[in-house]
Biopython code that builds the backbone (N, CA, C, O; Angstrom):
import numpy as np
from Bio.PDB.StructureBuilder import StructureBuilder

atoms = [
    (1, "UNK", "N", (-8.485, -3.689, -6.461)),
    (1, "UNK", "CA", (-8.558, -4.019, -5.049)),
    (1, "UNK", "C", (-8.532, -2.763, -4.181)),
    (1, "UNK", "O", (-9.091, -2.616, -3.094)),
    (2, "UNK", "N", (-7.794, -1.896, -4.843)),
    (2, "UNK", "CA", (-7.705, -0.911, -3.463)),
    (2, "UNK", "C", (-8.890, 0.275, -3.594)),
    (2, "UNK", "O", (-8.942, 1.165, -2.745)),
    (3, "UNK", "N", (-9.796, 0.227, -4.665)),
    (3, "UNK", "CA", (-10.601, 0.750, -4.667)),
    (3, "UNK", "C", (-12.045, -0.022, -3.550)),
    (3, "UNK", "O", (-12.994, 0.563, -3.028)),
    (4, "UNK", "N", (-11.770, -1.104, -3.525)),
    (4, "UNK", "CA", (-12.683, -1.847, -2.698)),
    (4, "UNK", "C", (-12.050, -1.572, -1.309)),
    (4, "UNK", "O", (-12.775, -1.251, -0.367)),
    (5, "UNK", "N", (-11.154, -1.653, -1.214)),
    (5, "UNK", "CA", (-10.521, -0.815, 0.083)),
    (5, "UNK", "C", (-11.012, 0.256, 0.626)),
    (5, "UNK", "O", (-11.191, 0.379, 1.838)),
    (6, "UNK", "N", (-11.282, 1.157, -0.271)),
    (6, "UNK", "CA", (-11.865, 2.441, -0.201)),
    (6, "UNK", "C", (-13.455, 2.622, 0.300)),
    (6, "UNK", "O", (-14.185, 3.269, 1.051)),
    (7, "UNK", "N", (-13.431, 1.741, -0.520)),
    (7, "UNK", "CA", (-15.473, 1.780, -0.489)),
    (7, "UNK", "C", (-15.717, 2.796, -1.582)),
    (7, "UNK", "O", (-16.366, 3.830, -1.422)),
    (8, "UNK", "N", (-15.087, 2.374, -2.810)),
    (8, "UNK", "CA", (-15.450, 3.084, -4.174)),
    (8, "UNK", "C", (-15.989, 2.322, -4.959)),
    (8, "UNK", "O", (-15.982, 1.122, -4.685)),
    (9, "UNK", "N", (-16.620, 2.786, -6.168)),
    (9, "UNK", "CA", (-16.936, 1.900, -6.991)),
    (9, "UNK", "C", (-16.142, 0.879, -8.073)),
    (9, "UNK", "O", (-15.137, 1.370, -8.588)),
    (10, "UNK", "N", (-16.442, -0.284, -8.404)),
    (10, "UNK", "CA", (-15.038, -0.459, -9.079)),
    (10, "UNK", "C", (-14.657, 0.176, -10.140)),
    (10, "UNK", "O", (-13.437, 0.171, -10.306)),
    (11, "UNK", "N", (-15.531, 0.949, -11.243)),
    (11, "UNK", "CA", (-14.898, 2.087, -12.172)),
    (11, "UNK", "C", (-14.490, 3.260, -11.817)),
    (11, "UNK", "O", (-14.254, 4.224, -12.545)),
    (12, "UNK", "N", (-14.389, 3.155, -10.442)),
    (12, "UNK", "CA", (-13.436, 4.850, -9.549)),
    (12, "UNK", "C", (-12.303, 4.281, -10.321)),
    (12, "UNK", "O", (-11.905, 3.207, -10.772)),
    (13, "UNK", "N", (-11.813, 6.198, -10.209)),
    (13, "UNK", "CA", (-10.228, 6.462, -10.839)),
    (13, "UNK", "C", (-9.365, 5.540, -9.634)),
    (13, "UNK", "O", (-9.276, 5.808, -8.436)),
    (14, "UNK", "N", (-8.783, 4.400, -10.358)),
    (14, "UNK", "CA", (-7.615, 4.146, -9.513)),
    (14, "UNK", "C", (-6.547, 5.204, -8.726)),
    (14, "UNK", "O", (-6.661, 6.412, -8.935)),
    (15, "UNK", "N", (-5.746, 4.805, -8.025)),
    (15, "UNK", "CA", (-4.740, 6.000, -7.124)),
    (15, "UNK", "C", (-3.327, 5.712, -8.609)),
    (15, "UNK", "O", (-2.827, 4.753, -9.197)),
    (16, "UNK", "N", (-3.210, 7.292, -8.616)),
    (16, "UNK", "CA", (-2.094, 7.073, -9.411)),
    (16, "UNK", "C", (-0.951, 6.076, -9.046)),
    (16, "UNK", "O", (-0.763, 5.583, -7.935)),
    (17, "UNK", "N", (-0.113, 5.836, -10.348)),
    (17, "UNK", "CA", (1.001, 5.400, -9.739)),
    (17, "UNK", "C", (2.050, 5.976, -8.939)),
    (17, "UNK", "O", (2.510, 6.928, -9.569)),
    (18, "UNK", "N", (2.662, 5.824, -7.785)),
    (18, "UNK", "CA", (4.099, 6.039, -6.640)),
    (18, "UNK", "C", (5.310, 5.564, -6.611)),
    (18, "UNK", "O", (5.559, 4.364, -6.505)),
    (19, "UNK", "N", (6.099, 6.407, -6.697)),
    (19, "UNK", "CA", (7.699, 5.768, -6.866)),
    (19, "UNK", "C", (7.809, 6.571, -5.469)),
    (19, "UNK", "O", (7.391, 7.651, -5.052)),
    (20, "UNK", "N", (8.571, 5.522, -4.961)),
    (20, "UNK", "CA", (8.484, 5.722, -3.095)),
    (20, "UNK", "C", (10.227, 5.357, -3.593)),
    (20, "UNK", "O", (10.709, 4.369, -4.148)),
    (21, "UNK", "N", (10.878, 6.710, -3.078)),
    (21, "UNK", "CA", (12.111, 6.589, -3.416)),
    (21, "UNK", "C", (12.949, 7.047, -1.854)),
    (21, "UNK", "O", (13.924, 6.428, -1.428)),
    (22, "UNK", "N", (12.388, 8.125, -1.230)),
    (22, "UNK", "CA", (12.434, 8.874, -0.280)),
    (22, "UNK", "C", (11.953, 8.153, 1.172)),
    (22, "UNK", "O", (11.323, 8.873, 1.946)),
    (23, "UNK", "N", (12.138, 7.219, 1.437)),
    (23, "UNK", "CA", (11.142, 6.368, 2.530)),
    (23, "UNK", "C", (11.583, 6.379, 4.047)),
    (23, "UNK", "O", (11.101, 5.622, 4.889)),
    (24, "UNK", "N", (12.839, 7.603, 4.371)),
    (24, "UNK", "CA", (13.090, 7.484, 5.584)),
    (24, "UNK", "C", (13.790, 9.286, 5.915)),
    (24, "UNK", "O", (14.152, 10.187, 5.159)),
    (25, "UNK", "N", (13.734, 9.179, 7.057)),
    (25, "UNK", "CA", (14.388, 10.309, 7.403)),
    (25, "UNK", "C", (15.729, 10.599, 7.054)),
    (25, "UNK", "O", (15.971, 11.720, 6.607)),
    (26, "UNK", "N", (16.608, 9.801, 7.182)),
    (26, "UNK", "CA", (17.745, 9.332, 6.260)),
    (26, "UNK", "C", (17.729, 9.769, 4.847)),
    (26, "UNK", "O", (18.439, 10.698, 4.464)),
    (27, "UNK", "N", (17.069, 9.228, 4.200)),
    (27, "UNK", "CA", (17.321, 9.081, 2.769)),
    (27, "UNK", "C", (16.941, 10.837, 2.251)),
    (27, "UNK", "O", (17.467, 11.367, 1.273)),
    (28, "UNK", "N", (15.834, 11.576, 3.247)),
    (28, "UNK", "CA", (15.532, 12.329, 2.871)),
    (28, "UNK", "C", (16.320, 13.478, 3.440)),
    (28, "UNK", "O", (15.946, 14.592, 3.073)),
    (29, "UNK", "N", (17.202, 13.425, 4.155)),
    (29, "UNK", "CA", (18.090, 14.402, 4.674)),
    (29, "UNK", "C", (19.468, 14.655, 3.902)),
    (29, "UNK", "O", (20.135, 15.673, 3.714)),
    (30, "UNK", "N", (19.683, 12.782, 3.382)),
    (30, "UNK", "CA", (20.958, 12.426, 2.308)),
    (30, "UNK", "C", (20.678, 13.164, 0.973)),
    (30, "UNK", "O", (21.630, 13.261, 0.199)),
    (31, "UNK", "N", (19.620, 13.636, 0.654)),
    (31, "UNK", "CA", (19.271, 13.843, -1.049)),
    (31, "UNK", "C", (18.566, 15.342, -0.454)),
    (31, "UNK", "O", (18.045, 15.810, -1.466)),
    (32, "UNK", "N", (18.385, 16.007, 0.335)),
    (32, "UNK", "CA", (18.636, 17.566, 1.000)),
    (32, "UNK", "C", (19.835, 18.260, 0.765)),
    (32, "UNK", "O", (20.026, 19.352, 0.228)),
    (33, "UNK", "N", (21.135, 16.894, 1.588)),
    (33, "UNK", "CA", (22.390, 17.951, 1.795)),
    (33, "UNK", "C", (22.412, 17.842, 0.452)),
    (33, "UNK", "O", (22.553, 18.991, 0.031)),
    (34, "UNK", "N", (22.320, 16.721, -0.887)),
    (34, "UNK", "CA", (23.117, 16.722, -2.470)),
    (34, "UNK", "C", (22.498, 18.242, -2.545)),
    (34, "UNK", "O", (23.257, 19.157, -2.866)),
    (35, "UNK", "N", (21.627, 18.412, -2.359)),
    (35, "UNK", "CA", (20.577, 19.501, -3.069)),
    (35, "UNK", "C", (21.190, 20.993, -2.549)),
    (35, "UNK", "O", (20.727, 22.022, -3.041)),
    (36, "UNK", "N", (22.349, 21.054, -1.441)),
    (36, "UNK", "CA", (22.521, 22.353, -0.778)),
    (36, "UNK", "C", (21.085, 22.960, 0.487)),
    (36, "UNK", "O", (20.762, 24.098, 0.827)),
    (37, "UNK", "N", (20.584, 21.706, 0.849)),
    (37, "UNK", "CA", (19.399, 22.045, 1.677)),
    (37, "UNK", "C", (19.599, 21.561, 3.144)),
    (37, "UNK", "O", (20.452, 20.693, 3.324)),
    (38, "UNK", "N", (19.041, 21.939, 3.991)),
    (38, "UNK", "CA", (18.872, 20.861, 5.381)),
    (38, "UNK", "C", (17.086, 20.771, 5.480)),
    (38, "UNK", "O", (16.154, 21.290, 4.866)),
    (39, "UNK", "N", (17.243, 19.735, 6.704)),
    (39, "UNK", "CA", (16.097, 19.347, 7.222)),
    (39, "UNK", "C", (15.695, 20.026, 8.329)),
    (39, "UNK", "O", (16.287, 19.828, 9.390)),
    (40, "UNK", "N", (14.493, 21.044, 8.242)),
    (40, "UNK", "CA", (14.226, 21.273, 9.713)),
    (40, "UNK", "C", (12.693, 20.791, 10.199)),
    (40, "UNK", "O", (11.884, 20.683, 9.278)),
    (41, "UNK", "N", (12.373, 20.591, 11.095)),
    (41, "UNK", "CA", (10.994, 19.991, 11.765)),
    (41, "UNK", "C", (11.001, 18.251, 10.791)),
    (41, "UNK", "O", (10.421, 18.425, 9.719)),
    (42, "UNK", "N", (11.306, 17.332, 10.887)),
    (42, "UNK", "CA", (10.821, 16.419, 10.462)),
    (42, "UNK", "C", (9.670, 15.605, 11.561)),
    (42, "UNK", "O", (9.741, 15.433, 12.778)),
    (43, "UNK", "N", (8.860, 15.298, 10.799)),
    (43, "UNK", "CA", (7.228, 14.816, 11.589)),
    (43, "UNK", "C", (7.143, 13.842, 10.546)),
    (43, "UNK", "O", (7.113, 13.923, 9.318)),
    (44, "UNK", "N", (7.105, 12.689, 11.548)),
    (44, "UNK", "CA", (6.022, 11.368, 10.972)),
    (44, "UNK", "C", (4.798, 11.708, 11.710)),
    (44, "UNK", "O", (4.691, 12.258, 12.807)),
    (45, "UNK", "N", (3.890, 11.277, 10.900)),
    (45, "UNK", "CA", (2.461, 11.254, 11.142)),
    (45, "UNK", "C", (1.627, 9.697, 10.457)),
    (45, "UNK", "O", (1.866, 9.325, 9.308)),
    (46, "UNK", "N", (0.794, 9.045, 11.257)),
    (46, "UNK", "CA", (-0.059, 7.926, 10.170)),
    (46, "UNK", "C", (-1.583, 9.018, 10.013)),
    (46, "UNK", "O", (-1.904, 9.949, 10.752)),
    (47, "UNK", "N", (-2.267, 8.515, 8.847)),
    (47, "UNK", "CA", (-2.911, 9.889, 8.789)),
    (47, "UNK", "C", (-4.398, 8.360, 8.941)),
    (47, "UNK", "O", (-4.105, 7.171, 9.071)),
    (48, "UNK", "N", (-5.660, 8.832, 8.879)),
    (48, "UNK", "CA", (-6.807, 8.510, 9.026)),
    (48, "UNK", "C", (-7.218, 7.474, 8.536)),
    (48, "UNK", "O", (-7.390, 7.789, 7.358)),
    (49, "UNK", "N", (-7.468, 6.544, 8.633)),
    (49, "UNK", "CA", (-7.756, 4.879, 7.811)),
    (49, "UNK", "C", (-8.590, 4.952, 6.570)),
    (49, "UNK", "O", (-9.313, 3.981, 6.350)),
    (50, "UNK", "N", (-8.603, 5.976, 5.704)),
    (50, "UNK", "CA", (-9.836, 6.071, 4.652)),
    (50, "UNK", "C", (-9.935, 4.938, 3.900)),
    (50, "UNK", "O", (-10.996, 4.521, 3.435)),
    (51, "UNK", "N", (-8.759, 4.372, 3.748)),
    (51, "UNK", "CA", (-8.796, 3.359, 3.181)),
    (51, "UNK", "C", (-9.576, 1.526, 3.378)),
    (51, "UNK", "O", (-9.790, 0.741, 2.454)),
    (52, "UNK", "N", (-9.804, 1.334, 4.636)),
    (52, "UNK", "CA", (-10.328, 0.753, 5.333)),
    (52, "UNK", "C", (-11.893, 1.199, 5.239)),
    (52, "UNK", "O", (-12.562, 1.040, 6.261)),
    (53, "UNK", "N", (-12.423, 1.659, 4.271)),
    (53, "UNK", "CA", (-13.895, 1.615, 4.466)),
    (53, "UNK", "C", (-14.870, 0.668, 4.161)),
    (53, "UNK", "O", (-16.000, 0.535, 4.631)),
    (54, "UNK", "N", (-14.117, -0.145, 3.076)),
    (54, "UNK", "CA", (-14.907, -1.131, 2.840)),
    (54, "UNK", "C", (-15.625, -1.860, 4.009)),
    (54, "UNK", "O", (-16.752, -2.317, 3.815)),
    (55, "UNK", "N", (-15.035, -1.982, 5.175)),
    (55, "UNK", "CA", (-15.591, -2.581, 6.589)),
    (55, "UNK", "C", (-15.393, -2.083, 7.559)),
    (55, "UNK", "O", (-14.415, -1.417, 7.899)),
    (56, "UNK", "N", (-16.782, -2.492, 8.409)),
    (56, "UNK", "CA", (-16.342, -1.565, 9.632)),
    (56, "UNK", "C", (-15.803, -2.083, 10.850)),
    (56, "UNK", "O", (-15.820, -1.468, 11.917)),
    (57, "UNK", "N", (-15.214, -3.488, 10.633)),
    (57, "UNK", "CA", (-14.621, -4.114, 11.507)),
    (57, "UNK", "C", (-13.229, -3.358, 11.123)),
    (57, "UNK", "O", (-12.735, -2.609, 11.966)),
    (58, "UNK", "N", (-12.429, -3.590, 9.548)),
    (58, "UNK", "CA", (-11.344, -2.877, 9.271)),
    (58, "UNK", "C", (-11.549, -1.834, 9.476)),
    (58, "UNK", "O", (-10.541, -1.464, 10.079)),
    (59, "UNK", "N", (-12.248, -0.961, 9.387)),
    (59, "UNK", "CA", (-11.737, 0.301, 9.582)),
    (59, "UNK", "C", (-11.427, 0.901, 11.063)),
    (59, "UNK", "O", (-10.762, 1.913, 11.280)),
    (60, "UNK", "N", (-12.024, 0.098, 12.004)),
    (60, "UNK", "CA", (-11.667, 0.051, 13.326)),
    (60, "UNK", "C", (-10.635, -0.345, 13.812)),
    (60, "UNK", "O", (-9.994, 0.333, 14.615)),
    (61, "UNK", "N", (-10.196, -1.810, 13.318)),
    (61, "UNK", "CA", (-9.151, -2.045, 13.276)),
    (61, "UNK", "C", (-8.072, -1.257, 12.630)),
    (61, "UNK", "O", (-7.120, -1.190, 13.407)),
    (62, "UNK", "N", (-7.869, -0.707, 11.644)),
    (62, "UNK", "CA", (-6.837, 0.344, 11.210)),
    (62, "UNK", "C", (-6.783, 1.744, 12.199)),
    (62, "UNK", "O", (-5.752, 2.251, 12.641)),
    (63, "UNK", "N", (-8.040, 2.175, 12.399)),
    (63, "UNK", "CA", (-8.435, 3.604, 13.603)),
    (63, "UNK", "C", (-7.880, 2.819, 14.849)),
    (63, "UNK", "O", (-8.008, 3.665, 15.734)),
    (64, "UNK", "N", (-7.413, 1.856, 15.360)),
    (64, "UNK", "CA", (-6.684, 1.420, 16.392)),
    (64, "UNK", "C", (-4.757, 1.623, 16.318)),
    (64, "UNK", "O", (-3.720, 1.890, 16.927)),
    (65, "UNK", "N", (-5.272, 1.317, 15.301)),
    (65, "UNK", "CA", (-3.368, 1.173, 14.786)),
    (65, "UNK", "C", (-3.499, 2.556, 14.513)),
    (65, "UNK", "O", (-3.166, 3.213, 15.499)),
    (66, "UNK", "N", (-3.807, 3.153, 13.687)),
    (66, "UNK", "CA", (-3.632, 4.847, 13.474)),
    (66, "UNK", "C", (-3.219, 5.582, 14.732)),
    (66, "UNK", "O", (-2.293, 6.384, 14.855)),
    (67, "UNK", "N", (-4.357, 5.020, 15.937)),
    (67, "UNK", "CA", (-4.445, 5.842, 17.394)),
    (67, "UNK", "C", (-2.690, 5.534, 18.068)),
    (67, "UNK", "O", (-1.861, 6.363, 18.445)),
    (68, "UNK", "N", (-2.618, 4.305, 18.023)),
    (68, "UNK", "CA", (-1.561, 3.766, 18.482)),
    (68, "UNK", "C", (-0.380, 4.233, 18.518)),
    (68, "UNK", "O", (0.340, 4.465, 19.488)),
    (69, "UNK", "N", (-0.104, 4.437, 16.805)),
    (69, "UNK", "CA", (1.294, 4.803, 16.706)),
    (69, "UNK", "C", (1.724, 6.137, 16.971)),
    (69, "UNK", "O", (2.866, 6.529, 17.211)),
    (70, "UNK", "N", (0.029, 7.168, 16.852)),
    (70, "UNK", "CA", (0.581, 8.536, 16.848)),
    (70, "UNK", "C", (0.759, 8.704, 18.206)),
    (70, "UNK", "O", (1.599, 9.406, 18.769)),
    (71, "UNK", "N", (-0.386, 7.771, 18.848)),
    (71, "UNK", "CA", (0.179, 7.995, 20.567)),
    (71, "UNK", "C", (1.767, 8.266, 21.342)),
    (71, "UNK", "O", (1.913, 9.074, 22.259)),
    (72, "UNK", "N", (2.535, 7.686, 20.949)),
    (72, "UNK", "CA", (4.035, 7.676, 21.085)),
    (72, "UNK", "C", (5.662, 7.979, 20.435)),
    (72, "UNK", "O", (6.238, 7.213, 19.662)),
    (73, "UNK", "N", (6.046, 8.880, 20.797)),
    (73, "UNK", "CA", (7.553, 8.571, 19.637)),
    (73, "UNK", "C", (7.986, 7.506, 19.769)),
    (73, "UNK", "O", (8.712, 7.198, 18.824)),
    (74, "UNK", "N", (7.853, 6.472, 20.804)),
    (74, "UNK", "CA", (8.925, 5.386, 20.256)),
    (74, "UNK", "C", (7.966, 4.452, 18.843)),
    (74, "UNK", "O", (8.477, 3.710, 18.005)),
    (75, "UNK", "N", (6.741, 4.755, 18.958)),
    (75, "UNK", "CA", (6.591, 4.186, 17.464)),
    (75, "UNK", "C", (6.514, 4.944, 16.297)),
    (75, "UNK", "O", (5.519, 4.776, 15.593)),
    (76, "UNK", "N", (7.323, 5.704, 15.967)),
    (76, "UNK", "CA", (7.160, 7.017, 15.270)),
    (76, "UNK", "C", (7.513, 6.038, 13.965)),
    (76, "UNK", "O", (6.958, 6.388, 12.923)),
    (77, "UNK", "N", (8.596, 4.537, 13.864)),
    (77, "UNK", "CA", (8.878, 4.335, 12.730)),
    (77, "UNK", "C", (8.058, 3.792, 12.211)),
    (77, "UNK", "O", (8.368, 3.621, 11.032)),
    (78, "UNK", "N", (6.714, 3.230, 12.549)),
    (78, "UNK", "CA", (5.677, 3.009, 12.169)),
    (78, "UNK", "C", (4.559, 3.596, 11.119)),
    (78, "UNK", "O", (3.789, 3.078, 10.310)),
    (79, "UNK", "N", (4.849, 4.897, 11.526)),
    (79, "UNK", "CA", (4.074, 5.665, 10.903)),
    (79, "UNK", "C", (4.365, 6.337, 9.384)),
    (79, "UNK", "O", (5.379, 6.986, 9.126)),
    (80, "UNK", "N", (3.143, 6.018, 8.307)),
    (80, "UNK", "CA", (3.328, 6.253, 6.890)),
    (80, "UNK", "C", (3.706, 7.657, 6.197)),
    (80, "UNK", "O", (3.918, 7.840, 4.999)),
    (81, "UNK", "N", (3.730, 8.333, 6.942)),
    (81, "UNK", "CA", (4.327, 9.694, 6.242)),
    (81, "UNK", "C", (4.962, 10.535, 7.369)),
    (81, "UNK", "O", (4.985, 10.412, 8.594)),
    (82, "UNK", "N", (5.501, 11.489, 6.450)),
    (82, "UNK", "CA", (6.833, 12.179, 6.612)),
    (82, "UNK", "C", (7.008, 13.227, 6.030)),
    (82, "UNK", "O", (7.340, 13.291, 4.847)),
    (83, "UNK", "N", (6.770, 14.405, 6.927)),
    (83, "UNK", "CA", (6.096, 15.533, 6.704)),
    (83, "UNK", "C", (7.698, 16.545, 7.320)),
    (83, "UNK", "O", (8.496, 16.086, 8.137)),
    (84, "UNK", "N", (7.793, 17.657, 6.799)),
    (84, "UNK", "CA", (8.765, 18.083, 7.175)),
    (84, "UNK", "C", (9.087, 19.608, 6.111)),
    (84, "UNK", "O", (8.445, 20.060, 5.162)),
    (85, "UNK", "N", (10.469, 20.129, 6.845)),
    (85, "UNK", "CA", (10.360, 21.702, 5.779)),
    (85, "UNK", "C", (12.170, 21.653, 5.180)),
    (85, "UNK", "O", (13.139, 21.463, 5.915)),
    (86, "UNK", "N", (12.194, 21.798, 4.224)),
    (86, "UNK", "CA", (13.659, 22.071, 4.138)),
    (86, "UNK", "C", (13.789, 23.476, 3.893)),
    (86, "UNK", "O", (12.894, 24.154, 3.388)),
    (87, "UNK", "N", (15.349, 24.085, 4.395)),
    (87, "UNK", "CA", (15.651, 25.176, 4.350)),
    (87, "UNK", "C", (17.310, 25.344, 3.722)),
    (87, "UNK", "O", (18.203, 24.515, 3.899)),
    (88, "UNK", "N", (17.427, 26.548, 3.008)),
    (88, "UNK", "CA", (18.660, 26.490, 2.386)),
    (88, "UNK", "C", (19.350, 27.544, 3.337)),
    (88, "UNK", "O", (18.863, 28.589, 3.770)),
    (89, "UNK", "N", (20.857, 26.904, 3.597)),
    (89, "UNK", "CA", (21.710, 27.891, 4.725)),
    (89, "UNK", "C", (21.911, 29.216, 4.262)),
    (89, "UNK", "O", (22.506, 30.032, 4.965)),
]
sb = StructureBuilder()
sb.init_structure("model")
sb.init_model(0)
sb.init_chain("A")
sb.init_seg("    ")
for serial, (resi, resn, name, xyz) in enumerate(atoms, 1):
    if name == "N":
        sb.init_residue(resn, " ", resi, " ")
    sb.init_atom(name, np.array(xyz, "f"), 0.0, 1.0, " ", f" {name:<3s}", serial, name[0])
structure = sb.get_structure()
């Protein structure tokens, strides 16, 4: 399915498998300090609808929601990634 998402063929390399363990600013600041690290610059970002190619109604529809959330911090929790630098004191 998510290759049809894509607008791949269906014998494209599937997306590896993801263990999404890390899923918040929280969790990733909590498993920093274990580590002797901090968090500096944390950035959510939603990144480009590639996935949505199969259509071009979806993919508009997703390039709406993409536009949306980056438009504002108050929807920052919206957004699929979480980009950021750690630094050791």
């Amino acid at each position: 399915m998510s290759n049809r998402l894509r607008n791949l063929a269906d014998d494209a390399h599937a997306p590896y498998p993801t263990y999404h363990r890390l899923n918040s600013r929280r969790q990733i600041a909590d498993a920093a300090g274990r580590c002797g690290f901090s968090v500096a610059q944390p950035t959510l970002i939603e990144k480009e609808p590639s996935y949505g190619m199969s259509s071009k109604a979806l993919f508009l529809l997703f390039l709406a929601y993409e536009r949306l959330v980056n438009a504002t911090d108050a929807l920052a929790g919206l957004r699929a990634n979480i980009l950021g630098v750690l630094r050791r004191p």
